[in-house]
C-alpha positions in Angstrom: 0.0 0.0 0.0 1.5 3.4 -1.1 2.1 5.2 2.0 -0.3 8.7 2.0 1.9 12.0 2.1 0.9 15.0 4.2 2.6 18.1 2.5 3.6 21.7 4.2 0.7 23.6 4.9 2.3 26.8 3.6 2.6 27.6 -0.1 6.0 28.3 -1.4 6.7 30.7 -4.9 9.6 30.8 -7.5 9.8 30.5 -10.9 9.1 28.3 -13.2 12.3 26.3 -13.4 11.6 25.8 -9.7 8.4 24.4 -10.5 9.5 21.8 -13.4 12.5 20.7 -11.1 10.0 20.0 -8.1 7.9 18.4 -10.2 10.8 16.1 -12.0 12.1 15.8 -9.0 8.6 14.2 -7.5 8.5 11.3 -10.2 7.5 8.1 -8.7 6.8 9.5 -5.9 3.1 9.1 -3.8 0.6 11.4 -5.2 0.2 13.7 -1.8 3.7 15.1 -3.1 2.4 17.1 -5.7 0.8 19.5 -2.7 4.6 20.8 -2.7 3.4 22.7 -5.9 1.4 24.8 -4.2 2.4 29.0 -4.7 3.1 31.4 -7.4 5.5 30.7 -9.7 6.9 33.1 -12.3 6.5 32.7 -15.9 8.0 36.3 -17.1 4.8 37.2 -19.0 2.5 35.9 -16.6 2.4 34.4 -12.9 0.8 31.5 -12.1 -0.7 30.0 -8.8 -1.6 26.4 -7.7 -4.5 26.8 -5.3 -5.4 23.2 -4.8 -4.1 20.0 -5.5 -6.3 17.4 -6.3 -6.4 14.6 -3.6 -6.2 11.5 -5.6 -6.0 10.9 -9.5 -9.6 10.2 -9.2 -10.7 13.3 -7.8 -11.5 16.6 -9.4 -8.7 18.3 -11.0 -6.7 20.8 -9.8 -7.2 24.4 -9.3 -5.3 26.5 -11.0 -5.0 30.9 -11.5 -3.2 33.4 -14.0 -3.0 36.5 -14.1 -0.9 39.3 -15.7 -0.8 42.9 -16.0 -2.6 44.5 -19.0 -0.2 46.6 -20.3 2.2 43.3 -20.8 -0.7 41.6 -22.2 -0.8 44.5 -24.5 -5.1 45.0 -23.9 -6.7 47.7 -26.0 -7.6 50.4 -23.8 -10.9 50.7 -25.1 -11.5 47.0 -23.1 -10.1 49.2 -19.7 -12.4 52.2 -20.5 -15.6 51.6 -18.2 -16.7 48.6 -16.2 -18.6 47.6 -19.1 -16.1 47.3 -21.4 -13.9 45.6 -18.4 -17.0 42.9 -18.2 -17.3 42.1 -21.7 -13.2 41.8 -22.3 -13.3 39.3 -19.3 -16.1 37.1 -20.8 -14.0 37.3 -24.5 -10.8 36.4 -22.4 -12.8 33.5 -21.0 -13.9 32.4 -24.3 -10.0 32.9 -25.8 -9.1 30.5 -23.0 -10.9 27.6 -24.5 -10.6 28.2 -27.5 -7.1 27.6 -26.9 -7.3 24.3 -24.8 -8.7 23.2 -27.7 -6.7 24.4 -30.4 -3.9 22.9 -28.5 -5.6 19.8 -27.8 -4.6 19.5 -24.1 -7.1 17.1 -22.5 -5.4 17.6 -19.2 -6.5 21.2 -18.8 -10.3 22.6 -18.8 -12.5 25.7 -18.1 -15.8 26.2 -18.1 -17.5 26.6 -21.2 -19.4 29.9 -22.0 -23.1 30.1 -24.2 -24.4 32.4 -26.2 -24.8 34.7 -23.9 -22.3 37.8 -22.4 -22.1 37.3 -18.4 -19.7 38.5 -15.5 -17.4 35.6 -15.4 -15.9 34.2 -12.1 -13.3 32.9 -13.9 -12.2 35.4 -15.5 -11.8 39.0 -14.0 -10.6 42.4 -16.2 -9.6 45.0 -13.7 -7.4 48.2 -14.5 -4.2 46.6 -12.8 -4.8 42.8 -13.3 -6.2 40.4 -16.0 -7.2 37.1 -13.8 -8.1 33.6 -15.4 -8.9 30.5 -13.4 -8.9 27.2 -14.9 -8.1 23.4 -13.9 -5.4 20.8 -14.4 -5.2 17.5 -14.1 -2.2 16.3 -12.5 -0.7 13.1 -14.3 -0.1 9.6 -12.1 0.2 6.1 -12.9 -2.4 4.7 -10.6 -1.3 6.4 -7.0 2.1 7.1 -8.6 3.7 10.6 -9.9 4.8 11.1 -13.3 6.8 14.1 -12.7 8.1 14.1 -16.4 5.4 13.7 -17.7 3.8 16.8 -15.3 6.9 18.5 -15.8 6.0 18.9 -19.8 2.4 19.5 -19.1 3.5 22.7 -16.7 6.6 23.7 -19.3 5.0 23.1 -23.1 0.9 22.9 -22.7 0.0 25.6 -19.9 2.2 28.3 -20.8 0.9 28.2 -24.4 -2.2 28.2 -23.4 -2.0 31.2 -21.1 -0.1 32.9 -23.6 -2.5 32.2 -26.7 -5.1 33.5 -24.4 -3.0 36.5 -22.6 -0.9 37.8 -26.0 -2.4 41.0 -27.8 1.1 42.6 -28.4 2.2 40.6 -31.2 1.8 41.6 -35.0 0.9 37.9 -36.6 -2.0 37.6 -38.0 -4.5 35.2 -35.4 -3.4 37.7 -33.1 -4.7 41.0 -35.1 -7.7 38.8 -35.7 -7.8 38.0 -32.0 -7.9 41.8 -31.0 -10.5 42.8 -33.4 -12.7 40.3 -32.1 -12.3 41.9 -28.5 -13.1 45.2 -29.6 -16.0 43.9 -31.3 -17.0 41.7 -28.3 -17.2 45.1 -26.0 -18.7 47.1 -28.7 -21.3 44.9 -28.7 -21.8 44.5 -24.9 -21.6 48.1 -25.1 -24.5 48.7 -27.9 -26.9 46.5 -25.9 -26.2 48.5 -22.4 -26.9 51.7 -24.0 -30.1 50.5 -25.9 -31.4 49.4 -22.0 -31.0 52.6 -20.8 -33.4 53.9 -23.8 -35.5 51.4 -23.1 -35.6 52.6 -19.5 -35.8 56.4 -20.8 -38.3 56.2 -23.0 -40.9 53.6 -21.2 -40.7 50.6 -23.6 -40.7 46.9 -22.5 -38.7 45.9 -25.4 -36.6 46.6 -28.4 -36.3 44.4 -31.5 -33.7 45.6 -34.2 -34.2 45.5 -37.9 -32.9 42.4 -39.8 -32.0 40.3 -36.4 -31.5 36.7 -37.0 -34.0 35.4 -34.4 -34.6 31.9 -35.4 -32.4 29.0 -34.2 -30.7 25.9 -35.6 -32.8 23.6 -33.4 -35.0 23.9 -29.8 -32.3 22.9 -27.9 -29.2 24.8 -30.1 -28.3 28.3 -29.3 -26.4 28.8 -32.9 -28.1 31.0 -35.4 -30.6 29.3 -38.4 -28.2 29.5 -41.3 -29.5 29.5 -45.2 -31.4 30.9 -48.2 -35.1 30.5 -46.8 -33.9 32.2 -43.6 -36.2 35.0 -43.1 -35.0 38.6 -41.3 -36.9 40.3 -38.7 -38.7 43.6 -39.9 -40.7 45.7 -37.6 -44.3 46.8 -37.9 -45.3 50.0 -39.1 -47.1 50.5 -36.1 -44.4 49.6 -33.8 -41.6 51.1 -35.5 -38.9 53.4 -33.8 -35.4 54.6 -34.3 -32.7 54.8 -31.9 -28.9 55.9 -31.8 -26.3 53.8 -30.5 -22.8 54.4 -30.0 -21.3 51.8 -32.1 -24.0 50.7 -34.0 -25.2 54.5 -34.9 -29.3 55.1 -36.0 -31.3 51.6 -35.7 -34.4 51.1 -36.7 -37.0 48.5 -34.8 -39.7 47.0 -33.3 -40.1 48.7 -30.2 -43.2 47.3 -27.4 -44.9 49.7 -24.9 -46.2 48.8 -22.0 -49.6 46.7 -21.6 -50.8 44.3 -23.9 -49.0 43.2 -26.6 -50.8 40.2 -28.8 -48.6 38.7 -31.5 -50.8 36.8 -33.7 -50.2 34.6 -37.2 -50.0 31.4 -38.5 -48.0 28.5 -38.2 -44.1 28.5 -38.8 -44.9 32.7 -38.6 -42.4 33.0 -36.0 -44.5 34.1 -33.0 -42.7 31.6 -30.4 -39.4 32.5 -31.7 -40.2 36.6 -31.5 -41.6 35.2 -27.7 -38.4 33.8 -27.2 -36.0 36.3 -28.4 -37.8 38.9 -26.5 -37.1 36.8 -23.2 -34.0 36.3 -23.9 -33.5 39.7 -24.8 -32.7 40.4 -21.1 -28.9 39.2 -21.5 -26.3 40.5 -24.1 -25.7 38.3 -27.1 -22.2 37.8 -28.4 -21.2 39.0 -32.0 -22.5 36.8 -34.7 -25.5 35.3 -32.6 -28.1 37.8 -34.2 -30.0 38.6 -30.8 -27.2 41.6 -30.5 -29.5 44.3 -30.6 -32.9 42.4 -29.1 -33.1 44.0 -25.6 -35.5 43.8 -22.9 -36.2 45.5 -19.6 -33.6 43.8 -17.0 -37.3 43.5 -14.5 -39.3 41.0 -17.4 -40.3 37.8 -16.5 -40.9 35.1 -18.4 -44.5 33.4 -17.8 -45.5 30.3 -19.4 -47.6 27.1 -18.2 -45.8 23.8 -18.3 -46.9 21.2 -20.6 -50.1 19.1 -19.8 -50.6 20.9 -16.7 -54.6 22.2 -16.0 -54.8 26.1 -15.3 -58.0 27.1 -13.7 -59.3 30.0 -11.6 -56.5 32.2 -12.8 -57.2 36.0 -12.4 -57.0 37.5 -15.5 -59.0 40.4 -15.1 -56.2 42.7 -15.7 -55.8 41.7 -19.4 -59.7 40.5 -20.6 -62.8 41.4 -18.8 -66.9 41.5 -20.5 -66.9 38.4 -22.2 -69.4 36.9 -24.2 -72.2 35.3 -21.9 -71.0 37.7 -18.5 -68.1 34.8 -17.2 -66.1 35.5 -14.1 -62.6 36.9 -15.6 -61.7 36.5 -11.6 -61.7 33.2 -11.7 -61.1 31.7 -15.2 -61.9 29.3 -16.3 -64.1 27.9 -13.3 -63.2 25.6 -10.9 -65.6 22.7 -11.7 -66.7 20.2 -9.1 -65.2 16.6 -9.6 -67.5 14.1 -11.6 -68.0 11.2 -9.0 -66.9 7.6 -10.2 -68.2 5.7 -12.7 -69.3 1.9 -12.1 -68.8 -0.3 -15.0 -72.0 -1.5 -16.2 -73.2 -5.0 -15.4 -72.5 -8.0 -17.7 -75.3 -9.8 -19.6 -73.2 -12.8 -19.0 -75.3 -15.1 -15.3 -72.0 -16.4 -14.7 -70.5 -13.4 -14.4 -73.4 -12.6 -11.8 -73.2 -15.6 -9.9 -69.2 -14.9 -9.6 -69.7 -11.4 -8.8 -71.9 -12.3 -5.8 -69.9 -15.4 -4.7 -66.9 -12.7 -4.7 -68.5 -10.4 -2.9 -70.2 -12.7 0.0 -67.6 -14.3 2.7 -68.9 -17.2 3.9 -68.4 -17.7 7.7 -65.9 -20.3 9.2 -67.4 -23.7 9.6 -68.5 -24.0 13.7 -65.8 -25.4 16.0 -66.6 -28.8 18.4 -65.1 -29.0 21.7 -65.1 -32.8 21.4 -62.0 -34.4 20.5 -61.7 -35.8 16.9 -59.6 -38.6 15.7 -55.8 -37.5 13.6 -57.2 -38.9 10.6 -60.5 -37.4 10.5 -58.7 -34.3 10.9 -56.7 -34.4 7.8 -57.8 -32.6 4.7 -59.0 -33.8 1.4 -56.3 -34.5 -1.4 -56.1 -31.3 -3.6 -57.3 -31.3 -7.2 -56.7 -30.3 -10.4 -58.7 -27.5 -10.7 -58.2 -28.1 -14.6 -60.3 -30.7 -14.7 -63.8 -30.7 -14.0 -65.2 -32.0 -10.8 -66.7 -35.7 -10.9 -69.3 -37.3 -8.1 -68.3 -40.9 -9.2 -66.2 -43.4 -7.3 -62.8 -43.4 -7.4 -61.6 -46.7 -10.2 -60.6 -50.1 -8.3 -57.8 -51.1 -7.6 -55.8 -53.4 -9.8 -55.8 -56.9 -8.7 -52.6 -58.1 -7.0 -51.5 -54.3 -6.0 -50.8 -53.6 -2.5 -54.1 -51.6 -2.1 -56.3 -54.6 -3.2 -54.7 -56.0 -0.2 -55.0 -53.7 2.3 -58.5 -53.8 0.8 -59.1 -57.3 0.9 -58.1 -57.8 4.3 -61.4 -58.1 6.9 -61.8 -55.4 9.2 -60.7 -55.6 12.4 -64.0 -56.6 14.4 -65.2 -54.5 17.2 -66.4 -57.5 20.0 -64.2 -59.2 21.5 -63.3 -62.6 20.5 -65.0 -65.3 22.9 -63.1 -68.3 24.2 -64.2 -71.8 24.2 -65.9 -73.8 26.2 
């Protein structure tokens, strides 16, 4: 049995040839010696920290930090400019991060995946001093067993390029030029949608639907964008139409809803559940490219919907529809009705039926006990029958001459008097 190791409970720091020859120097050791990994360690471009150690090769992996300053990482200050632009340069940095584990195709290293949708991360942090990424490792073994070399290359070749992939905006190559335009695009965006919810907010409406959004999706459960010929653009009403002025997206033109009651009405494959749902959604920022960009909705909305299959009655909708045809309660609608009592099935024409239907319902009462003692053998019950085969009154057949019942049954009875002697 491989004997458990208890590392120092105080982290230690250095760079990172301190942290490859620890680890090298760990190989074949038990796998609690990996916890002397835990610090900073110095990369040059970047620091990284070992928070937790994994217990066991089994466990969850390890927890791991990164962070650098963003003047090395060479960040557009446009991402530093406002705590907007800081939230929306975190949740690209995130994405970068991934995209990276899996351009590099290191299956020992993970993050959490990000949606459609742009969030505050809390795994990855922009402030004006410090761009902070957390991600997890797992730390190699051989059963219970170190493989420092093996960790050694993971920690030298696969984590530093990752962190860098994710962390470079200086260089002049050109995935890295495309790299920063997609940043500044990611908080322009994120940008765009903040401003067109404080118009909403100014001017009263409940939502705002831009012009030529791409609103339907691949599939129900797919977040990607329908793609294709017969794809069909959102166009606003007439009646609904508005114009507003962003700051990176200038003057657009949309659908915008005022408070009260909206109906959307049409046809099948019209689009009214995917407007309903785009208008939901429309209370989170979209990333660039999803087509909800500029589909906002007041941060307060709820989404209200009855589940599948489920009954809804005595709902107060009074608010919305009242005076309807024949004077019913809009208080209490629809009405709660009274449950119908059960039904009996109706009787069988068949007599039998009858006949076992009353046998089945009437117990018939245990046969009266004696007090008077009865013999062992009277006692005994009757041999059991086939219930297969039907029930016969006549005698049971004789027994075959020369078998051992003919004898027993050929043999007198035993007489009852007492024999007499003789005179």
């Amino acid at each position: 049995m491989t004997p458990r190791y208890e590392a120092p409970a105080r982290s230690t720091s250095g760079t990172d040839a301190d942290l490859l020859g620890q680890l090298r120097h760990a190989d074949g050791r038990p796998y609690g010696f990996y916890k002397n990994a835990l610090g900073a360690w110095d990369y040059g471009d970047f620091t990284l920290a070992i928070d937790h150690v994994q217990a066991d090769p089994y466990a969850p992996p390890s927890s791991l930090r990164a962070w650098a300053r963003p003047e090395a990482m060479g960040l557009p200050e446009a991402a530093l400019a406002s705590s907007d632009a800081r939230l929306a340069a975190a949740d690209f940095i995130a994405r970068s991060f991934d995209e990276a584990i899996r351009a590099r195709g290191a299956r020992d290293v993970t993050i959490a995946r990000a949606g459609a949708l742009i969030l505050q991360r809390s795994y990855a942090t922009v402030l004006p001093d410090r761009v902070e990424v957390r991600f997890q490792v797992k730390l190699p073994a051989r059963g219970r067993t170190i493989l420092g070399k093996s960790a050694a290359r993971l920690f030298d070749v696969d984590v530093p390029n990752i962190v860098m992939d994710c962390f470079d905006f200086v260089s002049e190559d050109p995935a890295t030029t495309r790299k920063r335009s997609r940043l500044l695009a990611h908080v322009a965006a994120y940008e765009d949608y903040r401003a067109l919810q404080g118009i909403l907010e100014e001017r009263g409406w409940v939502s705002f639907v831009a012009d030529d959004a791409m609103l339907a999706r691949r599939s129900g459960v797919s977040e990607a964008p329908l793609a294709g010929d017969g794809v069909v653009a959102f166009a606003a009403p007439e009646s609904l139409r508005a114009t507003v002025t962003l700051p990176h997206a200038g003057e657009v033109s949309g659908m915008a809803i005022p408070p009260g009651l909206t109906l959307i009405v049409g046809g099948g494959y019209h689009g009214k559940s995917t407007l309903l749902e785009a208008i939901a959604q429309g209370v989170y920022a979209h990333v660039p490219g999803d087509g909800r960009e500029l589909v906002a909705t007041d941060p307060t909305a709820t989404k209200v919907r009855a589940a599948d299959g489920r009954a809804v009655t005595g709902v107060d909708i009074s608010p919305f529809i009242t005076h309807l045809p024949g004077g019913a309660d809009t208080t209490s609608f629809p009405p709660r009705t009274p449950p119908a009592p059960p039904r009996r099935p109706p009787p069988s024409s068949n007599p039998s039926s009858w006949a076992r239907a009353r046998s089945s319902s009437t117990k018939t009462p245990p046969p009266p006990t004696s007090s008077s003692a009865t013999p062992a053998c009277a006692t005994s019950s009757p041999p059991r029958r086939n219930p297969s085969r039907p029930s016969s009154t006549a005698s049971p057949p004789s027994p075959r001459p020369g078998s051992p019942s003919s004898w027993s049954s050929a043999a007198p009875a035993p007489s009852s008097t007492p024999p007499t002697g003789s005179s």
